[in-house]
Biopython code that builds the backbone (N, CA, C, O; Angstrom):
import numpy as np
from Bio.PDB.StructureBuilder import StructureBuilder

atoms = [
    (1, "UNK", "N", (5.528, -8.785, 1.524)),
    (1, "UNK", "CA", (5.796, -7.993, 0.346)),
    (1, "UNK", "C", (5.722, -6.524, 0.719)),
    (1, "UNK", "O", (4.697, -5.968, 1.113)),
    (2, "UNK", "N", (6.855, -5.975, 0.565)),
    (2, "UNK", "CA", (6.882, -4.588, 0.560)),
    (2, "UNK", "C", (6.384, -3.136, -0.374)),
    (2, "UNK", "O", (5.361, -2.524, -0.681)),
    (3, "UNK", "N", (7.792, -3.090, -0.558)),
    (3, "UNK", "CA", (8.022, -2.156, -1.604)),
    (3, "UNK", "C", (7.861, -2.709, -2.889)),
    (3, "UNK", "O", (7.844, -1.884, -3.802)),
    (4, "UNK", "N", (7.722, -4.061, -3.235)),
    (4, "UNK", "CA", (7.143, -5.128, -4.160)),
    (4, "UNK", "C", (5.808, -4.216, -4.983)),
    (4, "UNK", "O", (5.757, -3.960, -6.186)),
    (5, "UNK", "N", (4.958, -3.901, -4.091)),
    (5, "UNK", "CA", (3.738, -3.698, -4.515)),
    (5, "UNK", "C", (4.133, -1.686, -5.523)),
    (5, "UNK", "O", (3.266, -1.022, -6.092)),
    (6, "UNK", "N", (5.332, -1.377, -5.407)),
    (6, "UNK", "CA", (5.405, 0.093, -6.327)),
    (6, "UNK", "C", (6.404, -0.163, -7.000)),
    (6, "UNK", "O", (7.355, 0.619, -7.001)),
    (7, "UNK", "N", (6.415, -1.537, -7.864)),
    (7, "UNK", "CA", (7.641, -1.606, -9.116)),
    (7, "UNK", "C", (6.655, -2.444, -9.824)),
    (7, "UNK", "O", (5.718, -3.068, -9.325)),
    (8, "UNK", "N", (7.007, -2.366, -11.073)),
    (8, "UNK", "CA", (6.488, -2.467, -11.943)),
    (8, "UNK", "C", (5.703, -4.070, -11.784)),
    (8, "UNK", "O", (6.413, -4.935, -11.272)),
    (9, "UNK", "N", (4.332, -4.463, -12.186)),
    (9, "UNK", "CA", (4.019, -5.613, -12.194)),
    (9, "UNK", "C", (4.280, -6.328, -13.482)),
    (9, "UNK", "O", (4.415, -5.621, -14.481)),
    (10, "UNK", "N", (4.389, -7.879, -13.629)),
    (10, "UNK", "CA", (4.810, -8.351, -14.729)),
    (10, "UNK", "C", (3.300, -8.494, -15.296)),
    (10, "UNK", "O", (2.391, -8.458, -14.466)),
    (11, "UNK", "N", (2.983, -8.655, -16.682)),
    (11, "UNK", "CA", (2.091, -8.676, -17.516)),
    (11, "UNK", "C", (1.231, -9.488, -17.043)),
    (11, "UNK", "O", (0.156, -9.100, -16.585)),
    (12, "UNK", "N", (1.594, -10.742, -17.093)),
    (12, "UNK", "CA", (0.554, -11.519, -16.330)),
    (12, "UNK", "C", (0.242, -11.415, -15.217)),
    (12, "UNK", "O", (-0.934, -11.699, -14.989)),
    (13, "UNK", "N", (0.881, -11.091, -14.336)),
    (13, "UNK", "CA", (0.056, -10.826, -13.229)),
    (13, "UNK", "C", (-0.839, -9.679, -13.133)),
    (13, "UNK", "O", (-1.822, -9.689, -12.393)),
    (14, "UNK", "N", (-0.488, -8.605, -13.934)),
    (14, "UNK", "CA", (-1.806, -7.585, -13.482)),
    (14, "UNK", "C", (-2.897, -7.739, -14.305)),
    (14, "UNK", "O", (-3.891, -7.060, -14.047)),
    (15, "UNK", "N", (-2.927, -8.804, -15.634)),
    (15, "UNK", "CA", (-3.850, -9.260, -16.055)),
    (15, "UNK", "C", (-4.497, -9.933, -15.109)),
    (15, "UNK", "O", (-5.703, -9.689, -15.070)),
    (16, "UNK", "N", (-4.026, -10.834, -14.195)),
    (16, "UNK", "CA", (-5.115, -11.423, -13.579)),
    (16, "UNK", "C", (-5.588, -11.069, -12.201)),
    (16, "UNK", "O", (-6.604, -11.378, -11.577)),
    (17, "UNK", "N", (-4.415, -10.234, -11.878)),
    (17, "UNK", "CA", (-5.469, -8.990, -10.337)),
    (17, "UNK", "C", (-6.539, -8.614, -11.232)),
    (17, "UNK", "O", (-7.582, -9.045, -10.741)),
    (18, "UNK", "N", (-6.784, -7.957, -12.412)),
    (18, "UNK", "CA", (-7.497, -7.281, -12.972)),
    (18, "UNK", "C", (-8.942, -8.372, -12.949)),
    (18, "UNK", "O", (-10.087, -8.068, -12.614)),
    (19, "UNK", "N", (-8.374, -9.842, -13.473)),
    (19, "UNK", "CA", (-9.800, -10.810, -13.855)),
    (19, "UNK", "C", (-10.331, -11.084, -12.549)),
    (19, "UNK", "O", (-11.533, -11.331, -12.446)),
    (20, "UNK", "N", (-9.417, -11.070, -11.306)),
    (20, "UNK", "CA", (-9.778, -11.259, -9.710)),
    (20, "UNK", "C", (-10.643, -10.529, -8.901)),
    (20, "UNK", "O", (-11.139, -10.851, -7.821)),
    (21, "UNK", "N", (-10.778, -9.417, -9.608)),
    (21, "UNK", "CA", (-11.002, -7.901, -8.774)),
    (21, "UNK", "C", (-12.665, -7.712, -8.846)),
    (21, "UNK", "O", (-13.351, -7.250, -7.934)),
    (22, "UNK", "N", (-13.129, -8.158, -10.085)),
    (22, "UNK", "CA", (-14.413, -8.298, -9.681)),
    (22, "UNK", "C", (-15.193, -9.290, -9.084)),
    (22, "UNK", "O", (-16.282, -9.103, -8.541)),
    (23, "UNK", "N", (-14.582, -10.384, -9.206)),
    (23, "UNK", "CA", (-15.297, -11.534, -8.818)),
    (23, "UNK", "C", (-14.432, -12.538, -8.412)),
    (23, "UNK", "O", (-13.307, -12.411, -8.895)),
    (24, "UNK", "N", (-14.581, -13.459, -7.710)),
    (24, "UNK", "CA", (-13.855, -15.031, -7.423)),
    (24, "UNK", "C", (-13.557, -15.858, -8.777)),
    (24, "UNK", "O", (-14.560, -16.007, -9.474)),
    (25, "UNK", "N", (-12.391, -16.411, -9.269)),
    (25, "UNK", "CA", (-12.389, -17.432, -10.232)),
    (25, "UNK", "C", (-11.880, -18.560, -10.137)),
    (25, "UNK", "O", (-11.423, -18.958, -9.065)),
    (26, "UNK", "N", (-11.865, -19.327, -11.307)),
    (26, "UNK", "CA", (-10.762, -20.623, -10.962)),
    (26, "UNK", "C", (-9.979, -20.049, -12.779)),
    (26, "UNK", "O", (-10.274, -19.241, -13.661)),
    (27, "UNK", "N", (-8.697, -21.257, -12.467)),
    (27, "UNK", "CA", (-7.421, -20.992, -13.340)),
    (27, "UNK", "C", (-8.281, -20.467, -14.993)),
    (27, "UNK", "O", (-8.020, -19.578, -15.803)),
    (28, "UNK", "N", (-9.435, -21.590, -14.924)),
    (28, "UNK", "CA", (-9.331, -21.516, -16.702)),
    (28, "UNK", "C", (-10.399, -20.450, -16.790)),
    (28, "UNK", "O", (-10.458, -20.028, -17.945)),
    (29, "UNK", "N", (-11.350, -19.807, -15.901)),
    (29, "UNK", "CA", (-12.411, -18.537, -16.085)),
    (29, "UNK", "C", (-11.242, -17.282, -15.928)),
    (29, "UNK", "O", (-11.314, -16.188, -16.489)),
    (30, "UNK", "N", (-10.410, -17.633, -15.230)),
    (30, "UNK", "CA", (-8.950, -16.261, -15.516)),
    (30, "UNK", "C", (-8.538, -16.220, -17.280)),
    (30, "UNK", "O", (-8.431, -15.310, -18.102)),
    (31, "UNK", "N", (-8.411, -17.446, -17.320)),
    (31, "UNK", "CA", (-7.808, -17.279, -18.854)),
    (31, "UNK", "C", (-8.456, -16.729, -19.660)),
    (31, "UNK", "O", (-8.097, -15.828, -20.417)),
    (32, "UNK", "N", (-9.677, -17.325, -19.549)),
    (32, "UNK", "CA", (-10.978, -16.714, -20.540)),
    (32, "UNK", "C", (-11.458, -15.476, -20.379)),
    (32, "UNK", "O", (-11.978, -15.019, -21.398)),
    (33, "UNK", "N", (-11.459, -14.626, -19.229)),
    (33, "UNK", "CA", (-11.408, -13.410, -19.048)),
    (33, "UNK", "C", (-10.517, -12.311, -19.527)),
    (33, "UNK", "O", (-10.785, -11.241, -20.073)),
    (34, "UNK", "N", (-9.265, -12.919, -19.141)),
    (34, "UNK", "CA", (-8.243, -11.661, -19.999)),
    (34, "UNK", "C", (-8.482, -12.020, -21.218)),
    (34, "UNK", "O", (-8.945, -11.013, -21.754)),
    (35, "UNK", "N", (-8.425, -13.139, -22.223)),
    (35, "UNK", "CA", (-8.437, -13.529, -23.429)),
    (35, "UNK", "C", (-9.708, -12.387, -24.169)),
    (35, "UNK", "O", (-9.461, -11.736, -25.185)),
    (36, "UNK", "N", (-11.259, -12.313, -23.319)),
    (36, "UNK", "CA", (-12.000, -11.434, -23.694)),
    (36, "UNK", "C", (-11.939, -9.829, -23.101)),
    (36, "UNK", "O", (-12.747, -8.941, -23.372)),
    (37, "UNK", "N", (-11.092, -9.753, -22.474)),
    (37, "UNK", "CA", (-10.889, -8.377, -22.247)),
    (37, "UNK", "C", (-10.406, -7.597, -23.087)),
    (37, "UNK", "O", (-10.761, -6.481, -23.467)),
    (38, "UNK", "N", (-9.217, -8.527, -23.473)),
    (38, "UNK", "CA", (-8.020, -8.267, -24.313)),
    (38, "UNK", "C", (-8.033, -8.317, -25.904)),
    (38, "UNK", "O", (-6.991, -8.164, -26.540)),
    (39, "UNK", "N", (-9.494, -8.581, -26.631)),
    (39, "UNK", "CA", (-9.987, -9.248, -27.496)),
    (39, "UNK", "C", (-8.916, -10.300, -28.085)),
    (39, "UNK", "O", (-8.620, -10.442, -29.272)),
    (40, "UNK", "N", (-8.670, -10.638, -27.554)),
    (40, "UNK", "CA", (-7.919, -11.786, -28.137)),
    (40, "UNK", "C", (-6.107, -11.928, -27.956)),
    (40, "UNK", "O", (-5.404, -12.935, -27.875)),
    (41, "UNK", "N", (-5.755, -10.476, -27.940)),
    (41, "UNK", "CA", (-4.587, -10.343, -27.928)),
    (41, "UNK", "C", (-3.693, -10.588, -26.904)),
    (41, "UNK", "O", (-2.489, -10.444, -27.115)),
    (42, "UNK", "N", (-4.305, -11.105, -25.308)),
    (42, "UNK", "CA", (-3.637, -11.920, -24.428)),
    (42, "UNK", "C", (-4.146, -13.140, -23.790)),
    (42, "UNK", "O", (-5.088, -13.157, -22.997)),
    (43, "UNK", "N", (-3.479, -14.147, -24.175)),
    (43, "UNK", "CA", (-4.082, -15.627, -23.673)),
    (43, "UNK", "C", (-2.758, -15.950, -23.238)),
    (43, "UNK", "O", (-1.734, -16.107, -23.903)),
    (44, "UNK", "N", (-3.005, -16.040, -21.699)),
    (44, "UNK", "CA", (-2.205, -16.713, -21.323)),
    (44, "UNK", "C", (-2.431, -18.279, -21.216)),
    (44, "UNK", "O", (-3.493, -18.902, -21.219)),
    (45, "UNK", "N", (-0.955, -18.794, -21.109)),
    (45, "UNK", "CA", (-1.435, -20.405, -21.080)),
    (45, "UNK", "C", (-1.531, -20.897, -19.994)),
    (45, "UNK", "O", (-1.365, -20.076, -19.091)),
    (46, "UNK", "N", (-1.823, -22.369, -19.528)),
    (46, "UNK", "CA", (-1.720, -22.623, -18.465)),
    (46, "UNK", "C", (-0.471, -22.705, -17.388)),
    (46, "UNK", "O", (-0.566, -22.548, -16.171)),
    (47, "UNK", "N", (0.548, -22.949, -18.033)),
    (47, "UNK", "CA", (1.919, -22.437, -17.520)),
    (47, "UNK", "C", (2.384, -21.137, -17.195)),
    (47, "UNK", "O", (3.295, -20.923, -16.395)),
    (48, "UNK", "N", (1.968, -20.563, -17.607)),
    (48, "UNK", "CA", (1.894, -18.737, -17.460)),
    (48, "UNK", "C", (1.371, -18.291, -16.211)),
    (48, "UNK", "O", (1.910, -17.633, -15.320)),
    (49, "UNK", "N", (-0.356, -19.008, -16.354)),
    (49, "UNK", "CA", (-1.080, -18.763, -15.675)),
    (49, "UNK", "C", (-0.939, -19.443, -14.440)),
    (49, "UNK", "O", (-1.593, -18.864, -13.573)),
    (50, "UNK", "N", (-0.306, -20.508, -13.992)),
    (50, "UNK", "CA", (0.128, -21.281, -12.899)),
    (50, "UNK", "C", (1.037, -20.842, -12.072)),
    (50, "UNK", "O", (0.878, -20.692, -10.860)),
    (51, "UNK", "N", (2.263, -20.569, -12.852)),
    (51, "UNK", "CA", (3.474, -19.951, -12.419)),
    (51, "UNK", "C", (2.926, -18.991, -11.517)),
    (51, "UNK", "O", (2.939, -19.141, -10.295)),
    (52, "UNK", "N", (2.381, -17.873, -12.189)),
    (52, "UNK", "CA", (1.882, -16.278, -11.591)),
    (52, "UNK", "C", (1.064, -16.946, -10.564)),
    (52, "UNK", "O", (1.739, -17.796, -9.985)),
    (53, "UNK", "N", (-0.113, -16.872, -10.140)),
    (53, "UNK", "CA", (-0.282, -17.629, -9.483)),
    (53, "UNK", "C", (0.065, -18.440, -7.841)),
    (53, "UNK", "O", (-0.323, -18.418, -6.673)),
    (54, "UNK", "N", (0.764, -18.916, -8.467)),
    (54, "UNK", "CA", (1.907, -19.873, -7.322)),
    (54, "UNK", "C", (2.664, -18.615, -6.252)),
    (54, "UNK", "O", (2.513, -18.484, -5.038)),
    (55, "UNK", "N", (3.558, -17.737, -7.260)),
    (55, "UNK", "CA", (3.787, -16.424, -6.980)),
    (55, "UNK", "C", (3.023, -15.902, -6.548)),
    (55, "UNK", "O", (3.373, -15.470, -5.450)),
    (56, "UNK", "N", (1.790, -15.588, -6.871)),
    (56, "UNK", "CA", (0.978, -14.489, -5.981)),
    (56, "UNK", "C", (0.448, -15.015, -4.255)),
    (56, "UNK", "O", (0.476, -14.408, -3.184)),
    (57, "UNK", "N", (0.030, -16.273, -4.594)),
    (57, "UNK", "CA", (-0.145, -16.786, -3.478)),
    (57, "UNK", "C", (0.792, -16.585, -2.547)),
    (57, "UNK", "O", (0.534, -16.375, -1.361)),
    (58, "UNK", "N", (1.787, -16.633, -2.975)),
    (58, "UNK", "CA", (3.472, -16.595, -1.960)),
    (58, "UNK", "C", (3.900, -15.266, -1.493)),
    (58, "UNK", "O", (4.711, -15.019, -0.601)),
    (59, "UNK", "N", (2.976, -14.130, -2.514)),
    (59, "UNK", "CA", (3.701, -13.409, -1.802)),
    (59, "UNK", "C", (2.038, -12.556, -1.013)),
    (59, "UNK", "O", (1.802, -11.684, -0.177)),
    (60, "UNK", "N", (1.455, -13.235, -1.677)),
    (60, "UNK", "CA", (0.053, -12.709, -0.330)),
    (60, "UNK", "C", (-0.717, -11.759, -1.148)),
    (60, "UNK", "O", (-0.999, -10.629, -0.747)),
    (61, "UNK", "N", (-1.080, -12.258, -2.379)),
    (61, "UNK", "CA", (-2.114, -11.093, -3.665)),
    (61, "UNK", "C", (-2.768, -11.779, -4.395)),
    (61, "UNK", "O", (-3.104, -11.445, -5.531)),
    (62, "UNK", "N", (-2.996, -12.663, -3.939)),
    (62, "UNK", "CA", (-4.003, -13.666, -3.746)),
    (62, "UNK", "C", (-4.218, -14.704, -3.395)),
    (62, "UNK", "O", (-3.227, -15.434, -3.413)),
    (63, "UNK", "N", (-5.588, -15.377, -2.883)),
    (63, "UNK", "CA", (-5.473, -16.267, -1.687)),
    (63, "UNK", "C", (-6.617, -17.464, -2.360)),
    (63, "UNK", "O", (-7.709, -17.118, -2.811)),
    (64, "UNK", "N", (-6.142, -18.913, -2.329)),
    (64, "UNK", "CA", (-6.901, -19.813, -2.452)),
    (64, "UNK", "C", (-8.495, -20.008, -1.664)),
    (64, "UNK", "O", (-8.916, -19.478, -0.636)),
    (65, "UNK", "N", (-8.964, -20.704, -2.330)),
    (65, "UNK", "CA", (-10.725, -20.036, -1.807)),
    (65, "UNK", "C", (-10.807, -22.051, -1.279)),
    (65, "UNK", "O", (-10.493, -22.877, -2.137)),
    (66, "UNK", "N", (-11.272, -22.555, 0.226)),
    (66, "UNK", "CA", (-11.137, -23.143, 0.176)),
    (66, "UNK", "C", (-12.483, -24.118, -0.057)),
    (66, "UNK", "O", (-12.521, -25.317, 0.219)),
    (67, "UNK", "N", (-13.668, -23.267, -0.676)),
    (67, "UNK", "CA", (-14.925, -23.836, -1.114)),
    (67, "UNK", "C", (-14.965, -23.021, -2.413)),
    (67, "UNK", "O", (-14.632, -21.843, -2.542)),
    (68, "UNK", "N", (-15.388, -23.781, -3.266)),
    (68, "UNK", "CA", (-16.164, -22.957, -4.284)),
    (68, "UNK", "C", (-17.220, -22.164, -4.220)),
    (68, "UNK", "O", (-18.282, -22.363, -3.629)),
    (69, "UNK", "N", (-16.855, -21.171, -4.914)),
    (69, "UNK", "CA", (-18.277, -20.112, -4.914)),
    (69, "UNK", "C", (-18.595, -20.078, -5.589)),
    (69, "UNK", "O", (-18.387, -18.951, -6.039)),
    (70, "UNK", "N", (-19.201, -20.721, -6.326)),
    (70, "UNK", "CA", (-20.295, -21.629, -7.468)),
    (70, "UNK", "C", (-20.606, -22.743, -7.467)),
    (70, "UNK", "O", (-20.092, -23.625, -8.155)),
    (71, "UNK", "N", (-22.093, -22.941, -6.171)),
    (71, "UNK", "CA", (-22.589, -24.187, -5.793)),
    (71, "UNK", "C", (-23.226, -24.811, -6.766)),
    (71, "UNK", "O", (-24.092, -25.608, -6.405)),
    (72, "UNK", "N", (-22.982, -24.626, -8.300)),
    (72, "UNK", "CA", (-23.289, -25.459, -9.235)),
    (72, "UNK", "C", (-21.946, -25.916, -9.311)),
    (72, "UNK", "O", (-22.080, -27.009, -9.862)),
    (73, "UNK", "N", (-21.055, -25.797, -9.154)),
    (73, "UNK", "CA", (-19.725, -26.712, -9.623)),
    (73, "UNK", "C", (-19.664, -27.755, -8.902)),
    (73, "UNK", "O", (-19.937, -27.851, -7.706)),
    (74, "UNK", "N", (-19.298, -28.567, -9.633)),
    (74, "UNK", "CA", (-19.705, -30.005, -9.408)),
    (74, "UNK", "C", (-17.841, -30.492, -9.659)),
    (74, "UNK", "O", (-17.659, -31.695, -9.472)),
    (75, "UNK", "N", (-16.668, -29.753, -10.009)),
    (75, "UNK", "CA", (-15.667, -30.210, -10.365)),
    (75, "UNK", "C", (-14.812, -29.908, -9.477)),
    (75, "UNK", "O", (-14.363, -28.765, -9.564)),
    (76, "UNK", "N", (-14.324, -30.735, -8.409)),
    (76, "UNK", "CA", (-13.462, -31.116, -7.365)),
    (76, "UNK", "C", (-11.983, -30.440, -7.495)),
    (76, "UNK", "O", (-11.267, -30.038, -6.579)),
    (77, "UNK", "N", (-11.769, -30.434, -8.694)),
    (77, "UNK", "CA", (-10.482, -30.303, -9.142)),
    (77, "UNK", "C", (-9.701, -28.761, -9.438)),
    (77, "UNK", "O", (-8.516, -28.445, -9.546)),
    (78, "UNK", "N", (-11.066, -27.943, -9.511)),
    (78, "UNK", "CA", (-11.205, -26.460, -9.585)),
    (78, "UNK", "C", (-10.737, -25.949, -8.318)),
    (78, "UNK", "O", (-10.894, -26.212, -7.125)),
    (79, "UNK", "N", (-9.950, -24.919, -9.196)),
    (79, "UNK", "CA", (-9.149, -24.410, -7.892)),
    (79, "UNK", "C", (-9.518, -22.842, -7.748)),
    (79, "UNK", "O", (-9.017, -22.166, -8.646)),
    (80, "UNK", "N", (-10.158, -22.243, -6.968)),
    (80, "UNK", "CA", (-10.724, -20.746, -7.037)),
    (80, "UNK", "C", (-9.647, -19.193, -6.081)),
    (80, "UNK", "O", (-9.267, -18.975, -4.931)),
    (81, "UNK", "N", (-9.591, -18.741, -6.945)),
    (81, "UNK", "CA", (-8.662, -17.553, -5.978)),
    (81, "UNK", "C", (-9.359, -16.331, -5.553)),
    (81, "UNK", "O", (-10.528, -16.297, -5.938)),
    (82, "UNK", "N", (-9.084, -15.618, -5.071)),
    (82, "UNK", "CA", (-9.555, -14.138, -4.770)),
    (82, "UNK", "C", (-8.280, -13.544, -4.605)),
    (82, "UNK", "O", (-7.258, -14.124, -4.237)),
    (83, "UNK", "N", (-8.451, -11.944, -5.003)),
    (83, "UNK", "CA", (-7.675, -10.919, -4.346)),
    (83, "UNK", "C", (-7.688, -10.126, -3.034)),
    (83, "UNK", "O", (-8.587, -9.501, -2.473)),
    (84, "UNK", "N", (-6.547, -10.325, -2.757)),
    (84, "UNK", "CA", (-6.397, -10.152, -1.486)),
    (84, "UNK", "C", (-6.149, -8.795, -1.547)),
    (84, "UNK", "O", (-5.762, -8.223, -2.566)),
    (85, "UNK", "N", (-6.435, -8.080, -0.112)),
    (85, "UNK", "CA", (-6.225, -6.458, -0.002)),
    (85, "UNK", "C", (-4.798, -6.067, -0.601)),
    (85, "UNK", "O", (-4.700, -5.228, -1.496)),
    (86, "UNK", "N", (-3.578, -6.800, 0.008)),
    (86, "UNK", "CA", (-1.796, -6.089, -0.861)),
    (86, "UNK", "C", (-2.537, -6.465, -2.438)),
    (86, "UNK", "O", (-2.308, -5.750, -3.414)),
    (87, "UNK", "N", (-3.083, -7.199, -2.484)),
    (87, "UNK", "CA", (-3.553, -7.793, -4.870)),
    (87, "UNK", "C", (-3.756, -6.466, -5.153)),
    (87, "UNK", "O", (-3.044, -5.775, -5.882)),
    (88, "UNK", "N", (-5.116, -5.993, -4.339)),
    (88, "UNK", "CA", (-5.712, -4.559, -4.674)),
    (88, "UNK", "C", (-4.947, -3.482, -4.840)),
    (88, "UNK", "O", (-4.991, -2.591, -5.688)),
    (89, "UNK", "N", (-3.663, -3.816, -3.190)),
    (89, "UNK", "CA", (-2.862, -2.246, -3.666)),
    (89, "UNK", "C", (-2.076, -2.537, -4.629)),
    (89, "UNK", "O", (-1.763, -1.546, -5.288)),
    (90, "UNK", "N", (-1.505, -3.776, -5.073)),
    (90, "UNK", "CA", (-0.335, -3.404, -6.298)),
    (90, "UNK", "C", (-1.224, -3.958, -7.435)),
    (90, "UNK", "O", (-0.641, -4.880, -8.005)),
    (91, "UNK", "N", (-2.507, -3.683, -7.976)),
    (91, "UNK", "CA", (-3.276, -3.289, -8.608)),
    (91, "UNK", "C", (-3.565, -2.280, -9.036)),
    (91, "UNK", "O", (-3.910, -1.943, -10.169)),
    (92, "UNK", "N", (-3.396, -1.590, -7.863)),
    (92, "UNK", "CA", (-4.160, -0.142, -7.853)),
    (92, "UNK", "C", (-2.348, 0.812, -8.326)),
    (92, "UNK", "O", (-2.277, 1.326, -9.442)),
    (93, "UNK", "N", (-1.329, 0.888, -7.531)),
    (93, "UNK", "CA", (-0.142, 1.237, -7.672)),
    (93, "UNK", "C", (0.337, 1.250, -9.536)),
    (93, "UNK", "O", (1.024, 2.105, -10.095)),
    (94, "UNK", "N", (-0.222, 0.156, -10.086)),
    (94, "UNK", "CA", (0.458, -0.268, -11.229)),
    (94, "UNK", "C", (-0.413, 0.856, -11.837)),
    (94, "UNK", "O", (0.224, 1.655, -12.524)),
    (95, "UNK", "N", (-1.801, 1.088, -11.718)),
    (95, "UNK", "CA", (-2.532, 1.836, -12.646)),
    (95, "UNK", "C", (-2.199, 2.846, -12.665)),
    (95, "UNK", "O", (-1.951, 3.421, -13.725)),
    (96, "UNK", "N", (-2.079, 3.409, -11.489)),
    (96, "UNK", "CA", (-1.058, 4.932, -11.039)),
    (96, "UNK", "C", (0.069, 4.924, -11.875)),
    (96, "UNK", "O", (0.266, 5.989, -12.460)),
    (97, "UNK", "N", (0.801, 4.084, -12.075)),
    (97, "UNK", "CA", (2.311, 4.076, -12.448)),
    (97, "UNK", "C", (1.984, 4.121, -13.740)),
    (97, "UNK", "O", (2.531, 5.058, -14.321)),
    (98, "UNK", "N", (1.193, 3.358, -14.505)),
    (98, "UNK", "CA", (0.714, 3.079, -15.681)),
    (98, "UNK", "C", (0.482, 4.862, -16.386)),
    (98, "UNK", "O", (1.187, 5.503, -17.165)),
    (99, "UNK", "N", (-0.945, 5.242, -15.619)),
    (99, "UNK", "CA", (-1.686, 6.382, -15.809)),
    (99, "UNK", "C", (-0.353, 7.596, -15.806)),
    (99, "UNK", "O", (-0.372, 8.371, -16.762)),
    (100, "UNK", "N", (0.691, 7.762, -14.852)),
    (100, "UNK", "CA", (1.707, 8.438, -14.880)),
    (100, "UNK", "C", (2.466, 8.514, -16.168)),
    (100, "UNK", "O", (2.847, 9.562, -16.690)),
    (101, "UNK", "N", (2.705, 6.943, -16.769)),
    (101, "UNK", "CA", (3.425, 6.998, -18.041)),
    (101, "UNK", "C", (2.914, 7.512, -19.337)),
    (101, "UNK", "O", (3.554, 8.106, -20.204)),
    (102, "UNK", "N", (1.768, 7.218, -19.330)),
    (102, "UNK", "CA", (0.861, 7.338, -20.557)),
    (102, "UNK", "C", (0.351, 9.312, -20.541)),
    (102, "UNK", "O", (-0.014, 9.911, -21.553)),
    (103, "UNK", "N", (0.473, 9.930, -19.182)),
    (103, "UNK", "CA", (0.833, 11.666, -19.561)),
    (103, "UNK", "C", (1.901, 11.667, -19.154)),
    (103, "UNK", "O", (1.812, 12.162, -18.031)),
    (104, "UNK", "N", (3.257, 11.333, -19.421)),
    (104, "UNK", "CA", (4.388, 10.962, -19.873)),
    (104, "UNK", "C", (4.418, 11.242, -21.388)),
    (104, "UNK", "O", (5.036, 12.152, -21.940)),
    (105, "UNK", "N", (3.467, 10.088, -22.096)),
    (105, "UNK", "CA", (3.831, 10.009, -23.212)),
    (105, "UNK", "C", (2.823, 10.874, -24.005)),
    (105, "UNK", "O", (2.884, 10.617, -25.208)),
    (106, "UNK", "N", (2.035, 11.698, -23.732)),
    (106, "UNK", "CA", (1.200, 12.502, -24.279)),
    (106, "UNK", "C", (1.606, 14.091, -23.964)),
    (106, "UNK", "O", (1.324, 15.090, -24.626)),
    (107, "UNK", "N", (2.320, 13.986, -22.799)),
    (107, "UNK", "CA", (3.007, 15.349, -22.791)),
    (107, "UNK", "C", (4.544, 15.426, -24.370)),
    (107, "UNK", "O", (4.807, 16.322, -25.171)),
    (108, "UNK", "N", (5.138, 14.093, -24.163)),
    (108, "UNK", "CA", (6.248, 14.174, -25.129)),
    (108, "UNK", "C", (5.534, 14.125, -26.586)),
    (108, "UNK", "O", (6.379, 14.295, -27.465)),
    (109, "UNK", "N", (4.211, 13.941, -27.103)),
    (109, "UNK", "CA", (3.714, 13.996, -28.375)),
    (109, "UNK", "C", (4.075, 12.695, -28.570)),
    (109, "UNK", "O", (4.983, 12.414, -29.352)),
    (110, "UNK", "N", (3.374, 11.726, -27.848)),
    (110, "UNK", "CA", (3.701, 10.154, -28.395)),
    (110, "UNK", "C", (2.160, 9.369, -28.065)),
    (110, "UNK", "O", (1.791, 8.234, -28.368)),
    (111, "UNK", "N", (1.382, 10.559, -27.258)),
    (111, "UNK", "CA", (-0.298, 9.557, -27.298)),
    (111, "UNK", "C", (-0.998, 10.829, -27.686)),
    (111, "UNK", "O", (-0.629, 11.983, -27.472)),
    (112, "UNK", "N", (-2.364, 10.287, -28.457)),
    (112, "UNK", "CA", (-3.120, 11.077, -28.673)),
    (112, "UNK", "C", (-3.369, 11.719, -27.136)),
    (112, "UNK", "O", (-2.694, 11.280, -26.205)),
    (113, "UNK", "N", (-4.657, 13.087, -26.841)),
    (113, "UNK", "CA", (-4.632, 13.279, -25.971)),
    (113, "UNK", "C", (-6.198, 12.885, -25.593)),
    (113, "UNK", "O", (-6.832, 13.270, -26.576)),
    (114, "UNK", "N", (-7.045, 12.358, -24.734)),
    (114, "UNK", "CA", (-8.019, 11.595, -24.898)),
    (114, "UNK", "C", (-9.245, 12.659, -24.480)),
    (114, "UNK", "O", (-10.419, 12.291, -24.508)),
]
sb = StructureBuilder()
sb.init_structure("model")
sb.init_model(0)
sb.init_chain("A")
sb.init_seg("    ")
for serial, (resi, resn, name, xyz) in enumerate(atoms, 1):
    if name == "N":
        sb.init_residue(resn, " ", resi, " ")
    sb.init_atom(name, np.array(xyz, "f"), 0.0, 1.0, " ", f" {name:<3s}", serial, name[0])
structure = sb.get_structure()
């Protein structure tokens, strides 16, 4: 992945670099994380959340964990990811790009100014 990592990320995925970035998860502690980040206003589903995912793995922004890192889990079936260093930079790129738009839109009189 290249130049991948300075165009725009799709929604779900930088929701879940974001749930990755502090800690190790599996599919359904991702969901439940943006869901409470977001108070409510993004739940992705499990199809959403799979797809992206599948994709990130493929293109190397995040990487399957091949033990759990929660030696209380007892469920075989849990699948755990981390972010990988390119996750971080087109993590980090999007916020830039993000942060760019938003005094964009506060220079044109369209955000408060904070």
């Amino acid at each position: 992945m290249d130049d991948q990592t300075d165009s725009p990320l799709p929604g779900a995925v930088f929701h879940i670099l974001i749930a990755l970035a502090d800690r190790d998860r599996h599919g359904y502690s991702i969901m439940q994380d943006v869901a409470a980040r977001t108070g409510g206003k993004v739940k992705l589903s499990p199809g959403t959340l799979y797809s992206a995912i599948r994709r990130m793995l493929e293109q190397g922004m995040v990487e399957e964990l091949s033990e759990s890192p929660d030696p209380s889990s007892t469920d075989e079936r849990r699948r755990y990811y981390r972010i990988t260093r390119l996750g971080k930079h087109a993590a980090t790129a999007e916020v830039a790009r993000l942060s760019a738009l938003v005094k964009q839109a506060r220079a044109a009189g369209l955000a408060p100014n904070a």
